[in-house]
C-alpha positions as CSV (number, residue, x, y, z in Angstrom):
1,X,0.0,0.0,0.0
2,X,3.3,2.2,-0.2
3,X,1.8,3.7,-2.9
4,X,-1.6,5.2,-1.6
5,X,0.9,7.4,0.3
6,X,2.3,9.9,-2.5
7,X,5.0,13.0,-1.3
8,X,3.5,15.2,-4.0
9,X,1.9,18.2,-2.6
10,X,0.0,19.2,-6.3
11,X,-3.6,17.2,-6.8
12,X,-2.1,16.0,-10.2
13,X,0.0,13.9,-8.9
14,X,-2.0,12.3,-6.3
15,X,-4.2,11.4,-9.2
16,X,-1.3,9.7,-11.4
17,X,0.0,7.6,-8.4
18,X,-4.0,6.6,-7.5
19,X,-4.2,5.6,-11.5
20,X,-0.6,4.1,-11.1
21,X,-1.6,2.1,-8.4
22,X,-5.6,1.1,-9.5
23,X,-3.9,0.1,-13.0
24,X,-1.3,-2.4,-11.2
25,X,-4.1,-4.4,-9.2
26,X,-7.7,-3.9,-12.2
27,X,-5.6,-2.9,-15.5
28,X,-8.4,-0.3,-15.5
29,X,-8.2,3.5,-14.8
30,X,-9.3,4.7,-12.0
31,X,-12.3,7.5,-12.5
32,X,-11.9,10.0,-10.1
33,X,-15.2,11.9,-9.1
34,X,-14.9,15.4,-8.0
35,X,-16.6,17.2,-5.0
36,X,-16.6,20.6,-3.7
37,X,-16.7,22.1,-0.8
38,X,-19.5,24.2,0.1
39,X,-19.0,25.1,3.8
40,X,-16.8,25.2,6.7
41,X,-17.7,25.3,10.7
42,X,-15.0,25.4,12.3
43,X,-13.1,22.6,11.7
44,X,-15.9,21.3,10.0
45,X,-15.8,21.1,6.2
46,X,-18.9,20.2,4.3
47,X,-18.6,18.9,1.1
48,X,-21.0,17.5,-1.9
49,X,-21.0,15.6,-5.2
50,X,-18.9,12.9,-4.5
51,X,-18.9,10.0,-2.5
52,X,-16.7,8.4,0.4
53,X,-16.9,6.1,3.1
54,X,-16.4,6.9,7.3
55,X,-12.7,7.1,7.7
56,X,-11.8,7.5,3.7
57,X,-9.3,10.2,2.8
58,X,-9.9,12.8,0.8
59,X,-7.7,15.8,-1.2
60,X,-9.0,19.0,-0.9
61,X,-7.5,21.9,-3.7
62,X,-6.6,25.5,-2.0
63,X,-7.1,28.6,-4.1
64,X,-3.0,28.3,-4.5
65,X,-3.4,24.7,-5.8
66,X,-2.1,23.6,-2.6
67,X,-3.0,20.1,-1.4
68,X,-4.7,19.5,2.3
69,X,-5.6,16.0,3.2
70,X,-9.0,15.4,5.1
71,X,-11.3,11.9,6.7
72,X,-14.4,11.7,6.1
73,X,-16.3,11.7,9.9
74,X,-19.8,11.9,9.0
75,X,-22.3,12.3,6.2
76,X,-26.0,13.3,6.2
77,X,-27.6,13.0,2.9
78,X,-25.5,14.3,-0.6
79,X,-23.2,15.8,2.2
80,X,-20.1,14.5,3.3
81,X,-19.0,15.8,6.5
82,X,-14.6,16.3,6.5
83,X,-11.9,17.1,9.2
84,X,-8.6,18.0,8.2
85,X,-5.5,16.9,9.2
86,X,-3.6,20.3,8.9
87,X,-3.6,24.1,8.6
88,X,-6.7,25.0,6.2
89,X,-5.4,28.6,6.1
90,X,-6.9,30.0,3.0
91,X,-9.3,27.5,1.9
92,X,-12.3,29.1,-0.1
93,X,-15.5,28.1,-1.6
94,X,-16.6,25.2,-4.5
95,X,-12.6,23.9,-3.7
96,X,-11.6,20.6,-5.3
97,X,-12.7,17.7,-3.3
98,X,-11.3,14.7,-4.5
99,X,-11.6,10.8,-2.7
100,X,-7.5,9.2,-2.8
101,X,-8.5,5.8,-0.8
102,X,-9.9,3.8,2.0
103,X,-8.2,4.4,4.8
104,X,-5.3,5.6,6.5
105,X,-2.1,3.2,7.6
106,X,0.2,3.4,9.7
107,X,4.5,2.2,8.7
108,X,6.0,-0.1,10.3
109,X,9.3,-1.9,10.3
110,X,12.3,-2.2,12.1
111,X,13.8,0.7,10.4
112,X,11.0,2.7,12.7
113,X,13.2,2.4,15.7
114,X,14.8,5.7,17.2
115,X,12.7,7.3,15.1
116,X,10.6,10.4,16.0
117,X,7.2,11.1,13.8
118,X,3.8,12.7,13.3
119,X,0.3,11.3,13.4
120,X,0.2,11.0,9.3
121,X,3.5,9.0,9.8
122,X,5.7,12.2,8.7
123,X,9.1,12.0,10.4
124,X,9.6,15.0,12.4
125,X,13.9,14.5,13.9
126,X,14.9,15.2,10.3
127,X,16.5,12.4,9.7
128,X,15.4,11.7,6.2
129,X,12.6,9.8,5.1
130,X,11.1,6.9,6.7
131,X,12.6,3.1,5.0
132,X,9.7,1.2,6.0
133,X,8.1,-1.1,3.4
134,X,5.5,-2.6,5.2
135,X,1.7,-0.5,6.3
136,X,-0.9,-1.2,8.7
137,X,-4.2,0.2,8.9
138,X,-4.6,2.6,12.0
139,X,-7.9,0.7,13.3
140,X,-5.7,-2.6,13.8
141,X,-6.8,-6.0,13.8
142,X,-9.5,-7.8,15.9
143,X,-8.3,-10.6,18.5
144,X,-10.2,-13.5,19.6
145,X,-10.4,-13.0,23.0
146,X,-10.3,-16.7,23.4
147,X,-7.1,-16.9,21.5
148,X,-5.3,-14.1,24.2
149,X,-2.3,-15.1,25.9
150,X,-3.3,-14.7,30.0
151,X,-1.4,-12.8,32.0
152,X,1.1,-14.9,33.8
153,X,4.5,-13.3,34.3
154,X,5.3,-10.2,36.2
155,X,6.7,-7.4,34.7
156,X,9.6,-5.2,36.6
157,X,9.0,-1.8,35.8
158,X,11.6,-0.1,37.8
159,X,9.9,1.2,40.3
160,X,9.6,-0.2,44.4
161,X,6.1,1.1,45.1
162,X,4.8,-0.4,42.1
163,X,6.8,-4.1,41.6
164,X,6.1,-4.8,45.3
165,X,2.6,-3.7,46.0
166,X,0.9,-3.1,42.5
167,X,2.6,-5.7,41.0
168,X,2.2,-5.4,36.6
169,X,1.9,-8.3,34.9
170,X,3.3,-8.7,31.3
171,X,0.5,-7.7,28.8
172,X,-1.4,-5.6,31.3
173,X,-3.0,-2.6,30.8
174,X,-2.7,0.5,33.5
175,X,-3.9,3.7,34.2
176,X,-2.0,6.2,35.4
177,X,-4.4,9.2,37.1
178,X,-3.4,11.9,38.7
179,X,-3.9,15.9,37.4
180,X,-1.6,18.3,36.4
181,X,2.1,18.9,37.6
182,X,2.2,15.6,40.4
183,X,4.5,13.7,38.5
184,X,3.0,12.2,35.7
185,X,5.8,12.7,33.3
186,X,8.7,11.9,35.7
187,X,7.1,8.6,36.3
188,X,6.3,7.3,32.9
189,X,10.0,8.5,32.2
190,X,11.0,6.1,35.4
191,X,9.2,3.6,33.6
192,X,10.8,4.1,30.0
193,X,14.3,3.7,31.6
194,X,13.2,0.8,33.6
195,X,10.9,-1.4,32.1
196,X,12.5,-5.2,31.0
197,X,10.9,-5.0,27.0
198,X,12.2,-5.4,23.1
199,X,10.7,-2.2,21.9
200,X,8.8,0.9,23.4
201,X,6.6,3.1,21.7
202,X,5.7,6.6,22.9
203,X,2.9,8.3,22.2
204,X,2.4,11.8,23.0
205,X,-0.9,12.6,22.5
206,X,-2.3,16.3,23.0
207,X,0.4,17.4,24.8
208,X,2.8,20.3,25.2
209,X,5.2,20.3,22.4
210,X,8.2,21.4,24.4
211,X,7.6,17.9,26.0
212,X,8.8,16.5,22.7
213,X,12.5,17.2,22.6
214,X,12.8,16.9,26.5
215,X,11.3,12.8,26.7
216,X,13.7,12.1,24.0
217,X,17.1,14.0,24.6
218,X,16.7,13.5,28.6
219,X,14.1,10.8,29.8
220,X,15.0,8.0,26.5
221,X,18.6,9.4,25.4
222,X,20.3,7.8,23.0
223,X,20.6,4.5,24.7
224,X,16.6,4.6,25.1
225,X,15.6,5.9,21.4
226,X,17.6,3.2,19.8
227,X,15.0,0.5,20.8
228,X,11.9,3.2,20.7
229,X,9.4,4.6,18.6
230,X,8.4,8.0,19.5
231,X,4.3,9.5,18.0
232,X,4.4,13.2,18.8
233,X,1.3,15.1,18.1
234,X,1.0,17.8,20.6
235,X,-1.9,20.3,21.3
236,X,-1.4,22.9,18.5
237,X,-2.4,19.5,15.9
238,X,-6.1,19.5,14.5
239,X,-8.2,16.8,16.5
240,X,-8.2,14.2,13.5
241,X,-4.5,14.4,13.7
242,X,-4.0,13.8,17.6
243,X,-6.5,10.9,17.6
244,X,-4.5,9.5,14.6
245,X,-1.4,9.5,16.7
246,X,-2.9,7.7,18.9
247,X,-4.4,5.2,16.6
248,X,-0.9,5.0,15.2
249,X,0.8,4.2,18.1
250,X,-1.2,1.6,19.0
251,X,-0.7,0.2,15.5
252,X,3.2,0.3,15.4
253,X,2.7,-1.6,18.7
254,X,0.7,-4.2,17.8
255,X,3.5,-4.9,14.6
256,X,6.0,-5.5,17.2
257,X,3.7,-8.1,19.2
258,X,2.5,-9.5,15.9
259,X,6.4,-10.1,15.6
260,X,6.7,-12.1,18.9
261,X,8.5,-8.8,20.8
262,X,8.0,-8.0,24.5
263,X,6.2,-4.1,23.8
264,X,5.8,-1.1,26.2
265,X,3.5,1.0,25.1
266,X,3.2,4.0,27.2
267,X,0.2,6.9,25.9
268,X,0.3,10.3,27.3
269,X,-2.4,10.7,27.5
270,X,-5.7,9.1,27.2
271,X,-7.9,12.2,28.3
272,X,-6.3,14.2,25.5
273,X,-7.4,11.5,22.6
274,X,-11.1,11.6,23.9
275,X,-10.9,15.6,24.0
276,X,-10.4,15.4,20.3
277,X,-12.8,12.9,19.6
278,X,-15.3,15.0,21.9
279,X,-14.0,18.2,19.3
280,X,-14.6,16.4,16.0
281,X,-18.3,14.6,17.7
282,X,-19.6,18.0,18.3
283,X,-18.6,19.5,14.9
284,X,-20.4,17.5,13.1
285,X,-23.9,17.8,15.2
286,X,-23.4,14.5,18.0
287,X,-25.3,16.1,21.1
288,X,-23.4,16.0,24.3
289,X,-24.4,13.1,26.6
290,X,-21.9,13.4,29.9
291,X,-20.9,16.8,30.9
292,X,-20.1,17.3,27.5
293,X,-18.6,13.8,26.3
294,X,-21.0,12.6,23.3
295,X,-21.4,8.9,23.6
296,X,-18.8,8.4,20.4
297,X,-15.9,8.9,23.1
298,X,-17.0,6.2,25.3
299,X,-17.2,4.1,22.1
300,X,-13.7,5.1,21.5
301,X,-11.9,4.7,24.5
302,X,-11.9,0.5,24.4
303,X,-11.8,0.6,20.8
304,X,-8.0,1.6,21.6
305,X,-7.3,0.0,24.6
306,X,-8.7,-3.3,23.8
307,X,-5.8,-3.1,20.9
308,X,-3.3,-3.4,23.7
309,X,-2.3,-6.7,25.7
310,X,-1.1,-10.3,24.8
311,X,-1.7,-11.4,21.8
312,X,-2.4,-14.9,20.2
313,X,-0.8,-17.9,22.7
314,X,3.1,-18.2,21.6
315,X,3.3,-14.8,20.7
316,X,4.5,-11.0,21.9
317,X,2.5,-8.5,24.8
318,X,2.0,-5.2,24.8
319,X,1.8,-4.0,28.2
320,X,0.6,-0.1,27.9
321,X,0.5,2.8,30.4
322,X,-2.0,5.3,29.8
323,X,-2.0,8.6,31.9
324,X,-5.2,9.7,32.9
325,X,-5.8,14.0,33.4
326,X,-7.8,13.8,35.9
327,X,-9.2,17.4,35.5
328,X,-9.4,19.9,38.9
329,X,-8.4,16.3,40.7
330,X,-11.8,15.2,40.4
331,X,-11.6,11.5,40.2
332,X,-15.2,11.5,39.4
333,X,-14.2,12.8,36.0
334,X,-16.5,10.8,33.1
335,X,-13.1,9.7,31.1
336,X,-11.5,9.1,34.4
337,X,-14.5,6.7,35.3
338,X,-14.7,5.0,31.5
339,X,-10.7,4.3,31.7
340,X,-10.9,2.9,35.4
341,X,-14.1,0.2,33.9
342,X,-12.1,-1.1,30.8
343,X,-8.7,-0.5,32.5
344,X,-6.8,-3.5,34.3
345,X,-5.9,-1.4,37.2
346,X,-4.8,2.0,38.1
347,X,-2.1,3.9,39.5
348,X,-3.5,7.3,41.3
349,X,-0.7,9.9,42.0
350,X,-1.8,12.6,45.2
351,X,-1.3,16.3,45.0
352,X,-1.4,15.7,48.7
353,X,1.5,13.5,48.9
354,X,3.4,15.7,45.8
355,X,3.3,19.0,48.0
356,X,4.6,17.1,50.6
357,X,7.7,16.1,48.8
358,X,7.1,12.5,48.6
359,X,7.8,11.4,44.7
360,X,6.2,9.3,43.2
361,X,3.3,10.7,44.3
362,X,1.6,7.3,44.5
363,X,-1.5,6.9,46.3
364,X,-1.5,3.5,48.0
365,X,-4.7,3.2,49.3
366,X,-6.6,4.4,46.1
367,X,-4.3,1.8,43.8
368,X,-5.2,-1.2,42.7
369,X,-3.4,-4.1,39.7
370,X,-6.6,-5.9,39.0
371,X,-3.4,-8.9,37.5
372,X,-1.4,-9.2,40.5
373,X,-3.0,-12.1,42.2
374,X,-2.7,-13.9,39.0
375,X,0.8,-13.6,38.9
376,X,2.5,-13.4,42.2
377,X,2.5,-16.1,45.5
378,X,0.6,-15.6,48.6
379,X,3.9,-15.0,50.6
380,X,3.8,-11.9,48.5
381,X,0.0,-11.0,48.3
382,X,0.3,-10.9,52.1
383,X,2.9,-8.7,52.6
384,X,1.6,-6.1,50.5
385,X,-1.5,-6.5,52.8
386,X,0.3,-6.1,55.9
387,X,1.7,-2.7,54.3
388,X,-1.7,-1.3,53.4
389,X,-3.0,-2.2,56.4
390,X,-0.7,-0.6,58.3
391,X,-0.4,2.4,56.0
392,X,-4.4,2.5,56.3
393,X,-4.5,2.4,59.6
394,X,-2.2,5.6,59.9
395,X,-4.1,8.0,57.9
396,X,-7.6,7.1,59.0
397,X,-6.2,8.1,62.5
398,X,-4.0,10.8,61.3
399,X,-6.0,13.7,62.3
400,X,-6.2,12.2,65.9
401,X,-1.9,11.8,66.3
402,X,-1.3,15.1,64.6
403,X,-3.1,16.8,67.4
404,X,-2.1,14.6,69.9
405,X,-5.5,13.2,70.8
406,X,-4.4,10.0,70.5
407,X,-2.9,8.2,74.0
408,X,-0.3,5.6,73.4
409,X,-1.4,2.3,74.3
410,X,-5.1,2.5,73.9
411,X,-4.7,0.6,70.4
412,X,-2.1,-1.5,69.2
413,X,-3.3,-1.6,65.7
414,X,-2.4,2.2,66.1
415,X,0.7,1.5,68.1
416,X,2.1,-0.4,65.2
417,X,1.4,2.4,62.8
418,X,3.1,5.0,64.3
419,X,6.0,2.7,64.8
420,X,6.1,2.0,61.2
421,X,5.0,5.1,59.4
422,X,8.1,6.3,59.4
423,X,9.9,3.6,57.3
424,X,6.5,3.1,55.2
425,X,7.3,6.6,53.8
426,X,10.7,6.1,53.2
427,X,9.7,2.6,51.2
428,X,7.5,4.4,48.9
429,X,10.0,6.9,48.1
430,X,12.4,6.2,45.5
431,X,14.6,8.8,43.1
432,X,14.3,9.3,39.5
433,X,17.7,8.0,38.2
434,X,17.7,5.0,41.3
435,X,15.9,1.9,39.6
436,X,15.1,-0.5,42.2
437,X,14.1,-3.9,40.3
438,X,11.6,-6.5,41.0
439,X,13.7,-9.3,43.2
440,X,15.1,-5.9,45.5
441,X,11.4,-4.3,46.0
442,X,10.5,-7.9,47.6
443,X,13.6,-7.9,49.4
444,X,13.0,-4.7,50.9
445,X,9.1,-5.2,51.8
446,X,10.0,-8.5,53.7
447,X,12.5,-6.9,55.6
448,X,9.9,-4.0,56.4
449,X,7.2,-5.7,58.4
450,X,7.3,-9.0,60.4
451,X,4.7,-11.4,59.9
């Protein structure tokens, strides 16, 4: 399909490869039929007089004969309803619509390691063009769920608080919630560094661009990129084009699996991808349905995290990390509730515990890996009890010892708390550049608490 993705930026030429291309697999032109565009809302572009299918591309022809791809998202009627996937500076009435193809795919290929790019698949570290000579469509492939792999092998992500008492299993898939500045970043970085896998792939969805360059020069480095692929599509992108890069990572993920790799897949962030679904829903006339959220974004959401996960029995995993923005650290939050129901666990970072100076901000008590039963032993599962039941204990009683309302002695539950809070603390701590691995987080959580 290496074809359907032409480098001309004239209309022309798009037409010659299309013909090239239909005349290699029918030995018969292909008739092109001509739209034009007849209004714009927005982001919105209405077109009529040809014909496309949900999720075909289109051309559309600028007054300077300039070339701006579009996906069809709607229709109602002769009207086709388009959203670009770039600047439509300039764009006037009765432009050129014309239908290129089907859908939109994603490279892939081994060559796509340390390799930076867009959500159309356009490199962006200028260094050259991609060599990839395989495609895959951005919606992926369906998996039997019968035919999954089950999680049975712990995965050692770096990190103490997580490996001993949120154990992650290999081909699990997390959330990561917190709201803005408590860490997020600094602990998927953790997690890049860290994380036992063949390949990762970043995707950086809605973000702040600046972000780019820093996850790749100081969080992956040049050790990091050289077994990564990095999706950038930051806020300033059109909607189409950030839920593409999300699509896209997900698809360069699943090539790796398909090839039998061990994948970390690691989305920042989910809330952003259902923000531009929410934008492109309401543009085209879906009524709002949860403060705001049309039901097409809950459709969405486990249409891309389904993707993730083990694949068929022999082959690779993809175990992704998706942040979570929980907005105004309202946990409540209707994307924050839709991720936690399809999610296999989550990881809640604290403001609280952040302005306190305690990184990562990890939230104990509100944490949960749905896997971890599955793949550790009791001796573990117990221990990890005794230290949330101890931890617990503390901070339902907190307000009582802070004042000093609380008389030594009158409850040993309590007793044992105070004795151990300390130390608790200093367990869930753990520097940024320190990685503390599986085998060493059970080490040190044996030698915390006594049976």
């Amino acid at each position: 399909m290496a074809e359907l993705h032409p480098q001309s930026n004239r209309t022309g030429n798009w037409i010659k490869k299309i013909n090239a291309y239909e005349s290699k697999i029918s030995n018969k032109p292909l008739h092109v039929v001509q739209g034009k565009l007849t209004r714009m809302v927005g982001l919105t572009l209405e077109a009529v007089g040809c014909q496309a299918a949900v999720g075909a591309r289109c051309v559309v022809t600028g007054p300077n004969n300039d070339d701006i791809e579009a996906e069809v998202v709607g229709f109602s009627g002769e009207k086709l309803y388009l959203m670009p996937t770039g600047d439509i500076q300039g764009l006037t009435p009765n432009a050129k619509v014309i239908p290129v193809d089907t859908v939109s795919y994603a490279p892939v290929g081994d060559n796509l390691l340390g390799r930076v790019i867009d959500g159309s698949g356009k490199p962006l570290d200028g260094k050259g063009r991609l060599d990839t000579e395989q495609s895959s469509p951005l919606t992926g492939r369906l998996i039997n769920p019968l035919q999954r792999s089950p999680i049975e092998e712990p995965l050692d992500v770096g990190v103490r608080a997580i490996n001993a008492l949120l154990t992650v299993g290999r081909g699990q898939r997390m959330g990561l919630f917190a709201g803005s500045g408590v860490g997020k970043s600094v602990l998927l970085g953790m997690m890049t560094r860290y994380t036992t896998a063949d390949v990762i792939v970043v995707g950086m969805i809605g973000e702040r661009g600046r972000e780019v360059k820093e996850f790749v020069e100081k969080i992956l480095g040049e050790e990091g990129m050289s077994r990564s692929v990095v999706v950038a599509t930051p806020a300033d992108n059109p909607p189409l084009m950030r839920l593409h890069g999300a699509m896209m990572a997900t698809s360069i993920a699943e090539y790796f699996r398909d090839q039998g790799k061990q994948v970390l897949l690691l989305m920042d962030s989910l809330t952003r991808y259902a923000q531009a679904q929410r934008e492109i829903a309401l543009a085209i006339g879906e009524p709002p349905a949860t403060k705001g959220y049309p039901p097409s974004v809950f459709a969405k959401i486990p249409q891309l995290v389904e993707r993730a996960g083990n694949g068929d029995k022999g082959g690779g995993s993809i175990t992704a990390f998706y942040t979570v923005l929980v907005e105004g650290d309202d946990h409540n939050d209707p994307i924050a509730d839709a991720a936690r129901a399809i999610l296999d666990g989550h990881i809640v970072l604290s403001r609280d515990l952040a302005e306190s100076g305690q990184y990562p901000a990890i939230d104990i008590e509100a944490s949960i890996s749905r896997a971890m039963n599955d793949i550790t032993d009791i001796e573990h599962q117990n221990k990890a009890r005794r230290f949330k039941k101890v931890l617990s204990v503390y901070q339902q009683n907190s307000d009582l010892i802070s004042v000093g309302a609380y008389q030594q002695g009158n409850d040993p539950r309590i007793d044992e708390a105070i004795q151990y809070q300390p130390k608790l603390l200093d367990f869930l701590q753990q520097d940024m550049y320190q990685p503390i691995h599986l085998q060493d987080s059970l080490d040190a959580l044996s030698a915390l608490l006594p049976q």
